[in-house]
C-alpha positions as CSV (number, residue, x, y, z in Angstrom):
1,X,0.0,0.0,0.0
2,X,1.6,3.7,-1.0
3,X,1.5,5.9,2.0
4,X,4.2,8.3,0.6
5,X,3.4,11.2,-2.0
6,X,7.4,11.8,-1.6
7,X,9.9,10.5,-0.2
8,X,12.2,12.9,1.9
9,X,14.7,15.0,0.2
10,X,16.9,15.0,3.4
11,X,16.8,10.8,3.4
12,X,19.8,9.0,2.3
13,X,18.0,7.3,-1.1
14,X,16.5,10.4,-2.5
15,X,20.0,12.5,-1.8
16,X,21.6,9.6,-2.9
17,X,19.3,9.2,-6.3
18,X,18.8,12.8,-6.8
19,X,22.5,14.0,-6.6
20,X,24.5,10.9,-7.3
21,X,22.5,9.0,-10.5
22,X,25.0,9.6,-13.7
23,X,21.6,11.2,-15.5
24,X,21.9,14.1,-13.1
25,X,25.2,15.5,-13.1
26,X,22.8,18.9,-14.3
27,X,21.1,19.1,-11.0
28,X,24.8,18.5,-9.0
29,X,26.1,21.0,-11.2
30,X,23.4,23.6,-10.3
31,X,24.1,23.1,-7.2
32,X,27.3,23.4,-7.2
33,X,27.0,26.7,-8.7
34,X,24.1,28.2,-6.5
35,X,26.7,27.6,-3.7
36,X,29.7,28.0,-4.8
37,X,29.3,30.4,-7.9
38,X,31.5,28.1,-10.1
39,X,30.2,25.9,-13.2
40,X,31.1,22.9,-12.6
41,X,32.5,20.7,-16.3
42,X,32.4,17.3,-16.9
43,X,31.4,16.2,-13.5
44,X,31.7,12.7,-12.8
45,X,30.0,10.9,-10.0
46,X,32.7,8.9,-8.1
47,X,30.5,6.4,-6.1
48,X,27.5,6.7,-8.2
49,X,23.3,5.9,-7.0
50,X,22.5,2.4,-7.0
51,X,19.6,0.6,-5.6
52,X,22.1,-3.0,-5.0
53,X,24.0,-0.7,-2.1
54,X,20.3,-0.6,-0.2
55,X,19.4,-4.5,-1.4
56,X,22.3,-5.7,1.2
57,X,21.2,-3.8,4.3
58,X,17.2,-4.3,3.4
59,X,17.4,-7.5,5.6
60,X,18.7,-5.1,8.9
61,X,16.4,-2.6,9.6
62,X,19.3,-1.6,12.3
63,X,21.8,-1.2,9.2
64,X,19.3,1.2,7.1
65,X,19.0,3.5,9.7
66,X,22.8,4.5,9.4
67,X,22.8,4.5,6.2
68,X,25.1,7.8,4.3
69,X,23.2,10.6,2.8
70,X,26.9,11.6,0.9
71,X,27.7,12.0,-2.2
72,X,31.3,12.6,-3.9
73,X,32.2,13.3,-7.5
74,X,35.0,15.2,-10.0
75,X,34.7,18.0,-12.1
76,X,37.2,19.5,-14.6
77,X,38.9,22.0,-12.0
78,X,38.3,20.7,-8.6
79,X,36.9,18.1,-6.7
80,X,33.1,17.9,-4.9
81,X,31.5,16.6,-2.1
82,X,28.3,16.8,-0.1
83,X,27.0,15.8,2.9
84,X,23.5,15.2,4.2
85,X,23.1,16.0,8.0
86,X,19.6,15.7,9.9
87,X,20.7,15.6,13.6
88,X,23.7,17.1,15.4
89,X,26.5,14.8,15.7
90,X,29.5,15.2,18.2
91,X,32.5,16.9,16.8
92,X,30.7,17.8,13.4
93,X,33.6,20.4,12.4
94,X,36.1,18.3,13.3
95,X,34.8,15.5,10.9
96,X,34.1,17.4,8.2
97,X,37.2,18.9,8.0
98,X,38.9,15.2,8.3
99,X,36.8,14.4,5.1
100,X,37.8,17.6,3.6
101,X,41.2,16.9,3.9
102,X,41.5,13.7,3.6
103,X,39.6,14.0,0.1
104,X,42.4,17.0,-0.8
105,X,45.1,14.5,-0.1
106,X,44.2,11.7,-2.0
107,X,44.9,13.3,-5.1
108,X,48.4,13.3,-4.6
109,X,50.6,12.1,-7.0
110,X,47.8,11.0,-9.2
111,X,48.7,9.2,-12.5
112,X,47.5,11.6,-15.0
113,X,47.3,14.9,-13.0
114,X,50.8,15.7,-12.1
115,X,52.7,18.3,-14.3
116,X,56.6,17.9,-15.3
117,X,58.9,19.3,-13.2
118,X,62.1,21.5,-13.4
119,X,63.9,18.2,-13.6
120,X,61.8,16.5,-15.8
121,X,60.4,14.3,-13.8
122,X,56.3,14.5,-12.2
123,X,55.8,16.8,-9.6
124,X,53.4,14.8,-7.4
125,X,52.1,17.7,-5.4
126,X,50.8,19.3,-9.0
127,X,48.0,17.0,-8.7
128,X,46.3,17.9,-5.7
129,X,43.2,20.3,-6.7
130,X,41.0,22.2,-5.2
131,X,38.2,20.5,-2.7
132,X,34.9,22.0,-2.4
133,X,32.2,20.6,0.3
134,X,28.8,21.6,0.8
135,X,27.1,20.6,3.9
136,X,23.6,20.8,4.5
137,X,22.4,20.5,7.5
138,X,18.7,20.0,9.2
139,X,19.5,21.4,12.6
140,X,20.5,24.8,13.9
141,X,24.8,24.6,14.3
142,X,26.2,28.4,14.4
143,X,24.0,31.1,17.0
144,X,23.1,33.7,14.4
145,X,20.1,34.1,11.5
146,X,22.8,33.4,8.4
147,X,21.7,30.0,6.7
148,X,24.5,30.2,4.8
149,X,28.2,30.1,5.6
150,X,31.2,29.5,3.2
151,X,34.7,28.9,4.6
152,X,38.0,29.4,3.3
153,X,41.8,30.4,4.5
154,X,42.1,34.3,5.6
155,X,44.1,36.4,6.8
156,X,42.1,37.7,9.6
157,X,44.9,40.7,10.7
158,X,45.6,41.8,6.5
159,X,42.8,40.6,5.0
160,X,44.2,38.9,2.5
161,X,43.5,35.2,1.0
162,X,46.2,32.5,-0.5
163,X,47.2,32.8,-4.0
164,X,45.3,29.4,-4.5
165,X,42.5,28.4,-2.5
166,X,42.3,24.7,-2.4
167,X,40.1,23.7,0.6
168,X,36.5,25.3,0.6
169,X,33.9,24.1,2.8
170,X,30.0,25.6,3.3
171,X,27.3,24.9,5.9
172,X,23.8,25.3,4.7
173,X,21.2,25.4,7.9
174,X,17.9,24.8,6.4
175,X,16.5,25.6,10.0
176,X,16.5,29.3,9.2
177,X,15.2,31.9,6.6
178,X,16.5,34.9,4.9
179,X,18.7,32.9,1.6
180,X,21.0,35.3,0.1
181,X,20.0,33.9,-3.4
182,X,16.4,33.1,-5.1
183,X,18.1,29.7,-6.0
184,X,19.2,29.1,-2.7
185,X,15.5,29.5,-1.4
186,X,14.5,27.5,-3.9
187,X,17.1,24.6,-2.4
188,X,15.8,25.3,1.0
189,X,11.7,25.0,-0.4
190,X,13.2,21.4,-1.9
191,X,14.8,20.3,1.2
192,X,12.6,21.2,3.3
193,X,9.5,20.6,2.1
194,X,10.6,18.3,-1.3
195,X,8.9,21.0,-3.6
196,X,9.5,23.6,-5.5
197,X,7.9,26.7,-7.2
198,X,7.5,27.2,-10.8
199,X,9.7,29.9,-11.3
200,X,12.5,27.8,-10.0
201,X,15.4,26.6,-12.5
202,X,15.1,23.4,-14.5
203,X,16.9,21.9,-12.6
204,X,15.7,22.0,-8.8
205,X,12.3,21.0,-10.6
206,X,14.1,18.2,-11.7
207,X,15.1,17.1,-8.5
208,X,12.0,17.5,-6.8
209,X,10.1,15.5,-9.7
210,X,12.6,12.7,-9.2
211,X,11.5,11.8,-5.1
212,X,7.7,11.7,-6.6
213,X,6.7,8.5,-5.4
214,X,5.2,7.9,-8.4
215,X,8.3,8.1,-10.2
216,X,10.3,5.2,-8.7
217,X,10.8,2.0,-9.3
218,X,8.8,-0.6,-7.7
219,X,11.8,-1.7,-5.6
220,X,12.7,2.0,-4.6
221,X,8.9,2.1,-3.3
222,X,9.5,-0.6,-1.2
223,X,13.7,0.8,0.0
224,X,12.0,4.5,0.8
225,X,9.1,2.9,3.4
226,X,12.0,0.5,5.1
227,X,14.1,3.9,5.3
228,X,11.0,5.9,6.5
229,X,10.6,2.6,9.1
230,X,14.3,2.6,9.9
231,X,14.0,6.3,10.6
232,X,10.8,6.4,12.5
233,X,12.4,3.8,14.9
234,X,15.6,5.3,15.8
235,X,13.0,8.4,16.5
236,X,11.4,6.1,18.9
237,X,14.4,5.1,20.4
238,X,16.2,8.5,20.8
239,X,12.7,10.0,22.1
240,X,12.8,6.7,24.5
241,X,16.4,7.2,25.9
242,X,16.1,10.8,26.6
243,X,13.1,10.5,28.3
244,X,14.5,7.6,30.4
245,X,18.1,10.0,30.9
246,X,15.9,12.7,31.9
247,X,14.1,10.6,34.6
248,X,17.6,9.2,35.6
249,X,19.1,12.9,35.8
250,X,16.0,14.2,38.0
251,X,17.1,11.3,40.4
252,X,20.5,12.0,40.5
253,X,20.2,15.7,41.0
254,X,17.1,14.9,43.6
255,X,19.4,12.7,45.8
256,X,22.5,15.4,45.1
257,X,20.0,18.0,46.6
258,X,19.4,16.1,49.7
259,X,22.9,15.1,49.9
260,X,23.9,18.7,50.1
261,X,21.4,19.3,52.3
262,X,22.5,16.9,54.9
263,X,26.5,18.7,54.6
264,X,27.8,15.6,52.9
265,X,31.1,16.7,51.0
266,X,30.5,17.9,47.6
267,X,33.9,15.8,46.4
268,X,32.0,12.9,47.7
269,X,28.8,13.2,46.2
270,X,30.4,13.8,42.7
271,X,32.3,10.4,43.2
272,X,28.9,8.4,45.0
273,X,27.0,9.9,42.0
274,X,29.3,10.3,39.7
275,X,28.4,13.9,38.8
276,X,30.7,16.8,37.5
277,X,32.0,18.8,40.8
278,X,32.2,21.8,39.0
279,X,28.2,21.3,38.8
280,X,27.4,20.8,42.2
281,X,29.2,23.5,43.1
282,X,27.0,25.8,41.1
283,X,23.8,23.7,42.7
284,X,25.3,24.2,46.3
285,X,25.4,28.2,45.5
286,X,21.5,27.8,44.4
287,X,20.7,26.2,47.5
288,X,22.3,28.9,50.1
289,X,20.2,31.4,51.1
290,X,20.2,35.0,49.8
């Protein structure tokens, strides 16, 4: 039975179909541009969409709900990648710029991309190129109203920027308004909401016409509800375990109340409930009187 008029933009098969199918390279490349304001040539999807990489994990509904929503391909002049993100993960800068990096140093030396050197010989550093990520993220990650942010190397005291920029990196918070671009609004109205207006570009359309449920394949139909299932049950789960934390936390600050209250030593209490002093000492101010 069809439930699903779309399937989510932000879930791993639609960013994965949408972005990373070989038929589509017009829709990355918009993108790429709305972002980054360069046209992207001859773009070539390095781990392209394909339904076989969700066929092995079908059978664990555990497995589906980790599934990547990444995508990575070349282009004449640099190279691309994208990430997906719907909830906060610890030490999100830091992994993004491992991937970043990582993806700028494995060009290295590549057969084919290294220039001759003064001694005739390959320069392996020649090949490296320049990395550009795009983040998108479905959660609120820097405290101010800009949806957009687009990182480089500066010079903070001169102003200045490197001859060549090789490492760029943007974070796109669809949790706010106020898009510097009509084509970035248009991404947002697509992420968010997997539609689109009419006045959008060809290619956003595209996109959104591609996660009509109506336009997959029968087998996608039945990957999208097991993502929707796998997605719905972490839900359950994280909704589960905080509430359960919270109940433990209320106990544990309860019993550090009384504790206090009965001039136990605050070094002993953190160790008996295994609580951060610094904490308790701010909870033992709150409890003196004014």
């Amino acid at each position: 039975m069809i439930t699903l008029k779309k399937i989510l933009p932000t879930g791993d098969l639609a960013f994965k179909k949408v972005f990373a199918s070989v038929e589509n390279t017009d829709i990355l490349g918009g993108l790429i541009n709305d972002f980054f304001g360069i046209k992207a040539e001859e773009i070539t999807i390095t781990d392209p969409y394909s339904i076989d990489t969700y066929r092995n994990l079908q059978s664990d509904i555990s497995e589906l709900r980790y599934a990547l929503r990444d995508v990575s391909a070349i282009f004449k002049t640099a190279d691309f990648i994208s990430e997906m993100q719907v909830e906060r993960n610890q030490h999100f800068e830091e992994r993004l710029m491992y991937y970043l990096c990582t993806r700028f140093c494995a060009n290295l030396g590549v057969e084919g991309r290294m220039k001759m050197g003064r001694d005739g010989k390959p320069n392996r550093y020649s090949s490296l190129r320049p990395v550009y990520a795009l983040n998108i993220l479905d959660f609120t990650h820097y405290d101010d109203d800009n949806p957009l942010r687009v990182f480089g190397f500066y010079d903070h005291i001169r102003h200045l920027r490197p001859k060549n920029e090789f490492l760029h990196y943007a974070c796109f918070e669809l949790t706010k308004s106020g898009m510097e671009t009509e084509n970035q609004k248009h991404w947002h109205d697509y992420f968010k909401l997997g539609e689109v207006k009419s006045e959008a570009p060809d290619y956003i359309r595209k996109a959104s016409e591609i996660i009509d449920f109506a336009n997959l394949g029968e087998e996608e139909r039945k990957m999208a509800e097991a993502l929707e299932k796998a997605r719905d049950t972490m839900q359950d789960e994280l909704d589960y375990s905080f509430f359960e934390g919270k109940k433990a936390g209320i106990a544990e600050m309860t019993q550090a109340v009384g504790m206090i209250q009965n001039g136990k030593p605050l070094e002993d209490i953190a160790r008996s409930l295994s609580l951060p002093l610094d904490g308790l000492r701010q909870l033992y101010a709150q409890l003196q009187p004014n």
